[in-house]
Biopython code that builds the backbone (N, CA, C, O; Angstrom):
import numpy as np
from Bio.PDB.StructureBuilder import StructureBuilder

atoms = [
    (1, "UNK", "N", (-34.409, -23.575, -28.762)),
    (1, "UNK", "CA", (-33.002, -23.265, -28.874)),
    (1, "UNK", "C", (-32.577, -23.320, -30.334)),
    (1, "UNK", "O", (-33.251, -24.111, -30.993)),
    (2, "UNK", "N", (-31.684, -22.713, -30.961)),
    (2, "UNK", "CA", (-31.247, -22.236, -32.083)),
    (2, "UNK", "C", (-29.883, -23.404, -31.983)),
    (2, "UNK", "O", (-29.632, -24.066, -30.977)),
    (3, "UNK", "N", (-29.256, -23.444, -33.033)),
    (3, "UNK", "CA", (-27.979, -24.541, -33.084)),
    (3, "UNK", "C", (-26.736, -23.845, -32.617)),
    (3, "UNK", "O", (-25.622, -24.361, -32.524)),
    (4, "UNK", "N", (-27.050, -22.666, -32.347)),
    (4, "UNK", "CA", (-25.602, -21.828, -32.024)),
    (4, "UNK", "C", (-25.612, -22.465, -30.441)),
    (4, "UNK", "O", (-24.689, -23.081, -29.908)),
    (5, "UNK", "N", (-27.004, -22.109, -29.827)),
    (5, "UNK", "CA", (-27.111, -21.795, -27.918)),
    (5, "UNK", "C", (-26.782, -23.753, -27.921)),
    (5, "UNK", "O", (-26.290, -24.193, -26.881)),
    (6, "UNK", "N", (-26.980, -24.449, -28.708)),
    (6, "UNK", "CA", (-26.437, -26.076, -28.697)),
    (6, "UNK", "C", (-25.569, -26.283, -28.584)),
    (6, "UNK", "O", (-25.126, -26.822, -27.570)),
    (7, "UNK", "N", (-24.692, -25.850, -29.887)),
    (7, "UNK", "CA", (-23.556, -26.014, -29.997)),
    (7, "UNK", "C", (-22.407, -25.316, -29.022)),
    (7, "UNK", "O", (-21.332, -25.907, -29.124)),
    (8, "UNK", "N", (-22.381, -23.864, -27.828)),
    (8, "UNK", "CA", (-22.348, -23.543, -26.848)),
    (8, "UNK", "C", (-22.183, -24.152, -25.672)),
    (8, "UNK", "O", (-21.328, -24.070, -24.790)),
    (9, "UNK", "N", (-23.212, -24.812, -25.829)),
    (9, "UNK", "CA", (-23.792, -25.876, -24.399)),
    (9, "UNK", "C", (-22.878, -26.973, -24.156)),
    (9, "UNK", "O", (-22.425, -27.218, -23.038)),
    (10, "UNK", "N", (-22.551, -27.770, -25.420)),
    (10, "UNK", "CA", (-22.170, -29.081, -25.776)),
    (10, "UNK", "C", (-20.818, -28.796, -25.757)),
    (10, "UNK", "O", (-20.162, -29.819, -25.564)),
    (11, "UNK", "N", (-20.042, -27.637, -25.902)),
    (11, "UNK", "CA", (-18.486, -26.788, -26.017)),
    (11, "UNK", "C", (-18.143, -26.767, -24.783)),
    (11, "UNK", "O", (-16.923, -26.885, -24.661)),
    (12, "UNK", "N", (-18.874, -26.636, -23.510)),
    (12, "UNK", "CA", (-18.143, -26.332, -22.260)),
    (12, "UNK", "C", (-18.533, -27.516, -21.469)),
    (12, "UNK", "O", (-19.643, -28.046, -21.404)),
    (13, "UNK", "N", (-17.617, -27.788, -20.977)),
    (13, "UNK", "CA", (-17.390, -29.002, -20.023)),
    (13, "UNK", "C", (-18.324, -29.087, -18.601)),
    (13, "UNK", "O", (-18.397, -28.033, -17.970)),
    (14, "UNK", "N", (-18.955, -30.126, -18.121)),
    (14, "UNK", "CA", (-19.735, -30.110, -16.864)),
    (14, "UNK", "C", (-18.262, -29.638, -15.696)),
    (14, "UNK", "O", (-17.070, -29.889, -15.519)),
    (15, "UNK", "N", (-19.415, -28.789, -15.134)),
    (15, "UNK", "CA", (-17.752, -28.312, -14.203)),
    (15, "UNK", "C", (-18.738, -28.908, -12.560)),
    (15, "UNK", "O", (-19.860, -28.539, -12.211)),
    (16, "UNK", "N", (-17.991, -29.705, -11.993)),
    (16, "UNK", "CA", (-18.566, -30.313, -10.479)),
    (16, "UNK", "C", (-18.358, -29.513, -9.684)),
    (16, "UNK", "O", (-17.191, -29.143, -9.553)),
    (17, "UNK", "N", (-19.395, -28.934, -8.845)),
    (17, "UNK", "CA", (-18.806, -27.976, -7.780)),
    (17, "UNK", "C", (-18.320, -28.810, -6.563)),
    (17, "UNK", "O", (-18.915, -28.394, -5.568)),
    (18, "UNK", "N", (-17.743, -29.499, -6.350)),
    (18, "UNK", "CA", (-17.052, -30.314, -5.453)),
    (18, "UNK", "C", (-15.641, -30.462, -5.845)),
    (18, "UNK", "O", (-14.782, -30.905, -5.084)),
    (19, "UNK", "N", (-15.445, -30.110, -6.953)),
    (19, "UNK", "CA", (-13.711, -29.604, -7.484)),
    (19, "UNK", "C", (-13.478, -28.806, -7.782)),
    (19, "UNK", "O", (-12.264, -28.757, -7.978)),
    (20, "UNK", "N", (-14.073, -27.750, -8.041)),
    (20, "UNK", "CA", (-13.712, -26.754, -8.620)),
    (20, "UNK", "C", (-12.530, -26.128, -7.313)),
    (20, "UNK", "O", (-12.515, -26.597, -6.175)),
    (21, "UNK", "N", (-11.623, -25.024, -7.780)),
    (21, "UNK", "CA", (-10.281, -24.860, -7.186)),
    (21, "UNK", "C", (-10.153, -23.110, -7.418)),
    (21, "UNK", "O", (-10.741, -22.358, -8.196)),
    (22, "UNK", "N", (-9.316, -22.911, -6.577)),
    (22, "UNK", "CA", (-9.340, -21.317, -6.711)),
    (22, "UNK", "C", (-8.047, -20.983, -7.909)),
    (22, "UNK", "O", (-7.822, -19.858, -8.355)),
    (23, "UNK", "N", (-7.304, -22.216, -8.282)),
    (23, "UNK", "CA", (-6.307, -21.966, -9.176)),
    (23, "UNK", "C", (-5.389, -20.801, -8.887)),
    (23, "UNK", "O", (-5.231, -20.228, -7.809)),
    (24, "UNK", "N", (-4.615, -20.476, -10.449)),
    (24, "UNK", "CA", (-3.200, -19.993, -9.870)),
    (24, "UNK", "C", (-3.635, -18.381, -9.659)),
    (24, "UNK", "O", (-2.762, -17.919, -8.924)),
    (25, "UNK", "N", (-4.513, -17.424, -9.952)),
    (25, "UNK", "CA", (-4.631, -16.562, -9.395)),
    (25, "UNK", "C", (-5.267, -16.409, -7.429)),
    (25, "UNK", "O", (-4.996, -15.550, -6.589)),
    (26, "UNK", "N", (-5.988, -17.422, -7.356)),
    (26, "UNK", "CA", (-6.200, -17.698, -5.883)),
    (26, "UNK", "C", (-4.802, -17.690, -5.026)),
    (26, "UNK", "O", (-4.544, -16.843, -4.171)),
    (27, "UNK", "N", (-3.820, -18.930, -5.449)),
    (27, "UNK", "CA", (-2.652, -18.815, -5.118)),
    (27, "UNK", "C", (-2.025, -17.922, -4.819)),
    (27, "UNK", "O", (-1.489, -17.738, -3.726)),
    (28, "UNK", "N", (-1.982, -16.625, -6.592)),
    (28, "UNK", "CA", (-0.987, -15.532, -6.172)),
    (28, "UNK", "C", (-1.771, -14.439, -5.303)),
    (28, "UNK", "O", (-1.066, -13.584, -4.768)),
    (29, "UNK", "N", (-2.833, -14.391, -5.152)),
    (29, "UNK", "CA", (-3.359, -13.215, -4.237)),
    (29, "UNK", "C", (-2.768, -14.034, -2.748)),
    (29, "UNK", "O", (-2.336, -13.332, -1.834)),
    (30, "UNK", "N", (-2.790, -15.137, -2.651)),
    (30, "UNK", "CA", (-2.629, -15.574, -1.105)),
    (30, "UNK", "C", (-1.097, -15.369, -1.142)),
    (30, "UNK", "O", (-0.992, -14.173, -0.871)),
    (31, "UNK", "N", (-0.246, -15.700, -1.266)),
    (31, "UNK", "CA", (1.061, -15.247, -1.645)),
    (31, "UNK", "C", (1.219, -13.814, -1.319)),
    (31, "UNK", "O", (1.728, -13.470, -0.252)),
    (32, "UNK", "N", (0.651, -12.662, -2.515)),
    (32, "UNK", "CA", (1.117, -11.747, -2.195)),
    (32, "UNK", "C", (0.134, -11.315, -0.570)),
    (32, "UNK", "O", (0.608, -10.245, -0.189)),
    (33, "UNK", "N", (-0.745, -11.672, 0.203)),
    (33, "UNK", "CA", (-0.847, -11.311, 1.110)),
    (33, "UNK", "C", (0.337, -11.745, 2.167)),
    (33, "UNK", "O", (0.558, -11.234, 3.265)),
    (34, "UNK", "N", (0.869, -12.569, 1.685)),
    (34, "UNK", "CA", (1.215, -13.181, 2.872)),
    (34, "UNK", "C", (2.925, -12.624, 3.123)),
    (34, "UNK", "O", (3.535, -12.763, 4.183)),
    (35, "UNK", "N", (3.318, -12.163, 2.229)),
    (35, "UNK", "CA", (4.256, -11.494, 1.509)),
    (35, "UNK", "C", (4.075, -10.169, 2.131)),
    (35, "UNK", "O", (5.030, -9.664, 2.721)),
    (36, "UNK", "N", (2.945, -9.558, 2.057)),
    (36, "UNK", "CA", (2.878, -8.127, 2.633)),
    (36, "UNK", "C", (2.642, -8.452, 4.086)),
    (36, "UNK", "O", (3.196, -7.569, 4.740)),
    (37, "UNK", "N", (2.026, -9.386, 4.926)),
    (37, "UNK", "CA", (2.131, -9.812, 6.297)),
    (37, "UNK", "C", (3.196, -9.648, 6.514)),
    (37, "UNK", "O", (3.472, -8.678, 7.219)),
    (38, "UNK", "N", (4.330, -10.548, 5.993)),
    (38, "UNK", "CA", (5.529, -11.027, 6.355)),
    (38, "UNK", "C", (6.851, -9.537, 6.861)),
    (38, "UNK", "O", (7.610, -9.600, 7.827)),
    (39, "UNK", "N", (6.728, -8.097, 5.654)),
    (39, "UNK", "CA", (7.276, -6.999, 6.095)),
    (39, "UNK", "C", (6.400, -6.423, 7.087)),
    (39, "UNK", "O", (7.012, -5.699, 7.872)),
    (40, "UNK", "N", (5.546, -6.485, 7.233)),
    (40, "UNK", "CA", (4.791, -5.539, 7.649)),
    (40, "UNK", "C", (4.740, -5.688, 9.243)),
    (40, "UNK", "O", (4.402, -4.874, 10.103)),
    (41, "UNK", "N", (5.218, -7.082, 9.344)),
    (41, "UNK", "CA", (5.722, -8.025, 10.911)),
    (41, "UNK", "C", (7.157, -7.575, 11.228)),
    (41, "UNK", "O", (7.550, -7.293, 12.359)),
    (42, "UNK", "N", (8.041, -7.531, 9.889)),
    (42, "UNK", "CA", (9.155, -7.236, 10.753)),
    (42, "UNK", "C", (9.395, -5.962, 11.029)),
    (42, "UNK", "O", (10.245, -5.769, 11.898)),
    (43, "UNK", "N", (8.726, -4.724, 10.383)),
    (43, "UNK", "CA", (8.365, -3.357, 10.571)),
    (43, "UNK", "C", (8.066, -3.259, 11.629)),
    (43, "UNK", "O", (8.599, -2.627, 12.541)),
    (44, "UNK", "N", (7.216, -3.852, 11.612)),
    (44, "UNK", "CA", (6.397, -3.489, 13.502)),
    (44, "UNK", "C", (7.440, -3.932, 14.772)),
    (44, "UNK", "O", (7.516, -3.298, 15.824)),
    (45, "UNK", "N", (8.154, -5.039, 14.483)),
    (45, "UNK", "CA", (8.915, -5.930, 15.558)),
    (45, "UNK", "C", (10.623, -5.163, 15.555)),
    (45, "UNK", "O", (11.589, -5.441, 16.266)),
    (46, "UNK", "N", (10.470, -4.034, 14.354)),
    (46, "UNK", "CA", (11.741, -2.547, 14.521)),
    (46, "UNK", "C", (10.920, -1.641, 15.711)),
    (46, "UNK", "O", (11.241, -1.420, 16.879)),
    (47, "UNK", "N", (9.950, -1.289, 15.073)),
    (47, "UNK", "CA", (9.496, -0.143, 15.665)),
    (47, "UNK", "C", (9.247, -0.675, 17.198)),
    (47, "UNK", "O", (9.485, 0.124, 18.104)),
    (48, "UNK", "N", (8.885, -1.694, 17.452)),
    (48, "UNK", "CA", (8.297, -2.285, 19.241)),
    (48, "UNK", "C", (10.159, -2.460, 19.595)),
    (48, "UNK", "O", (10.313, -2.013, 20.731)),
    (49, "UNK", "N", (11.201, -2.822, 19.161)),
    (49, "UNK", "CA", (12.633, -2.744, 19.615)),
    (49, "UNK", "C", (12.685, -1.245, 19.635)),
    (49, "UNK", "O", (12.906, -0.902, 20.797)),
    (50, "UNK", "N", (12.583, -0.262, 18.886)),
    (50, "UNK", "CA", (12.974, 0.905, 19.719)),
    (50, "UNK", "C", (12.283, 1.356, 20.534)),
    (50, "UNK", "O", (12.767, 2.112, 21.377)),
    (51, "UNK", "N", (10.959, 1.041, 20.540)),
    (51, "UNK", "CA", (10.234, 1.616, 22.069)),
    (51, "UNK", "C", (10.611, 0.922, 23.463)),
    (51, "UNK", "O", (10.682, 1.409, 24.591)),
    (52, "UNK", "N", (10.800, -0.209, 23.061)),
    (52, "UNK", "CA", (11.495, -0.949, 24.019)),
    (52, "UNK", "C", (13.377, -0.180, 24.796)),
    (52, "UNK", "O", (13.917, -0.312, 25.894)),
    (53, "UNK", "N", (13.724, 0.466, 23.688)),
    (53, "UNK", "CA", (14.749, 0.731, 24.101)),
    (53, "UNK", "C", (14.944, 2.199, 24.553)),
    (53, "UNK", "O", (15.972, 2.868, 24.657)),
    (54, "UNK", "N", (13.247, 2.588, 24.861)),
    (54, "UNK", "CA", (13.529, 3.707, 25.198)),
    (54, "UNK", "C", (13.205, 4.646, 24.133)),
    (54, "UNK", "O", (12.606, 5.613, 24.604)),
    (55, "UNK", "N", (13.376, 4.723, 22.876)),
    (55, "UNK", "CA", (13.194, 5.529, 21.922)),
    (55, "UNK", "C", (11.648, 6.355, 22.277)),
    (55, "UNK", "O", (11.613, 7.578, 22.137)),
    (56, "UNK", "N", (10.872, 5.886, 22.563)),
    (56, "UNK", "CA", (9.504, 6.683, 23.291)),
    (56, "UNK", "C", (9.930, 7.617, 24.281)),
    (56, "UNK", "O", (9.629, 8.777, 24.001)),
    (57, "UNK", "N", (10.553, 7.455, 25.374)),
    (57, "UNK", "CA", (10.788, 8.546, 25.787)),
    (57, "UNK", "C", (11.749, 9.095, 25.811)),
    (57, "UNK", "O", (12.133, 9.373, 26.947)),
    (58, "UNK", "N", (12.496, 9.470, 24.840)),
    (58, "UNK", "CA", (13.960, 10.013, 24.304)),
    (58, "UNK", "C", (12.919, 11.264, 22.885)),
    (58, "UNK", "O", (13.432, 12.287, 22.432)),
    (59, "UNK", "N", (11.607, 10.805, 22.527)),
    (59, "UNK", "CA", (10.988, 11.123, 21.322)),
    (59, "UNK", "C", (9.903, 11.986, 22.512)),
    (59, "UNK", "O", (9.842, 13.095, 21.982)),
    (60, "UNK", "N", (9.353, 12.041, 23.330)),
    (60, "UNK", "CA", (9.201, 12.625, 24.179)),
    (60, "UNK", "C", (9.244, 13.855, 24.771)),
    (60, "UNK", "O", (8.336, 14.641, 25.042)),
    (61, "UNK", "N", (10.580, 13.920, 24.955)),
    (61, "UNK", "CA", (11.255, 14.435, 25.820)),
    (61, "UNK", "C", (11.884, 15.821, 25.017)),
    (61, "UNK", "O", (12.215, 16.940, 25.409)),
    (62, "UNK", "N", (11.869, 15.207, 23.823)),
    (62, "UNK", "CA", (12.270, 16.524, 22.445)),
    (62, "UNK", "C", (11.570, 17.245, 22.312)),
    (62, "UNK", "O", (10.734, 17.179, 23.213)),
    (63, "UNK", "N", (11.331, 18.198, 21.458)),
    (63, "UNK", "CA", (10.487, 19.506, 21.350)),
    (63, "UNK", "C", (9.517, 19.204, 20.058)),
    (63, "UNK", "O", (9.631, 18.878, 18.876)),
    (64, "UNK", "N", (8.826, 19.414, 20.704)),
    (64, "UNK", "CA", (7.536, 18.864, 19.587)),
    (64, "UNK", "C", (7.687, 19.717, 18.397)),
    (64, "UNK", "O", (8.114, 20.869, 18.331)),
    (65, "UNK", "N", (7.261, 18.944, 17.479)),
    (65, "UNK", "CA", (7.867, 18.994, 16.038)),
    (65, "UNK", "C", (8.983, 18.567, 14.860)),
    (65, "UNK", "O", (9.134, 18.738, 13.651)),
    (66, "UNK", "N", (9.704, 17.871, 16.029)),
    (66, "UNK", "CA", (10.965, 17.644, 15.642)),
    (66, "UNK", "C", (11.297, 15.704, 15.655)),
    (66, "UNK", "O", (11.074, 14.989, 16.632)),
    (67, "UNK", "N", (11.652, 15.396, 14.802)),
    (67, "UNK", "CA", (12.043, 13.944, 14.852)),
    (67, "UNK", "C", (12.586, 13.364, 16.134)),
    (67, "UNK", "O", (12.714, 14.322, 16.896)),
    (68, "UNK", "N", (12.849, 12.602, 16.550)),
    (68, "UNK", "CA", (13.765, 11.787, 17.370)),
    (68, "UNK", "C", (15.213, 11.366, 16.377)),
    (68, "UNK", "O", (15.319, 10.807, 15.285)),
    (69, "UNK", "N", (16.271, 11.963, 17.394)),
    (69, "UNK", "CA", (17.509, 11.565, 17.055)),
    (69, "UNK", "C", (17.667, 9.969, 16.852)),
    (69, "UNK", "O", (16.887, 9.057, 17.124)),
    (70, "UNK", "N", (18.673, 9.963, 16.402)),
    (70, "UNK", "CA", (18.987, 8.236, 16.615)),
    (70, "UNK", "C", (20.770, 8.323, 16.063)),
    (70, "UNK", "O", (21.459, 7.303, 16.038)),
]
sb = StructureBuilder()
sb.init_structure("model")
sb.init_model(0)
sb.init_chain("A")
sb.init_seg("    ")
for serial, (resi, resn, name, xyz) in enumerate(atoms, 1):
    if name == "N":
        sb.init_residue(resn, " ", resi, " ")
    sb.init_atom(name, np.array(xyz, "f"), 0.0, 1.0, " ", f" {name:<3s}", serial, name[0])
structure = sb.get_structure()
């Protein structure tokens, strides 16, 4: 070994793999998933209230091609 690959070695800290942590980017990816869960639940729980109310077969019943009124 040369004094550079030493001096390298001796610069970075023993890291324990029994602590190591996913830190604050781990955090924000779990966040923003949970964040995109969170609309993406109440989207669905619109769309299952208008089928519920009928909007399926009112969308149906129209002439294909064409939106459903509301």
């Amino acid at each position: 070994m040369n004094g550079m690959e030493t001096v390298l070695m001796l610069a970075q800290p023993e890291v324990d793999k029994f602590t190591v942590t996913p830190g604050v980017l781990g955090f924000l990816v779990v966040a923003a998933i949970g964040g995109v869960l969170y609309f993406l639940m109440r989207s669905m729980r619109t769309k299952l209230a208008h089928v519920r109310e009928g909007g399926f077969d009112q969308a149906a019943a129209d002439e294909p091609g064409q939106s459903p009124k509301e």
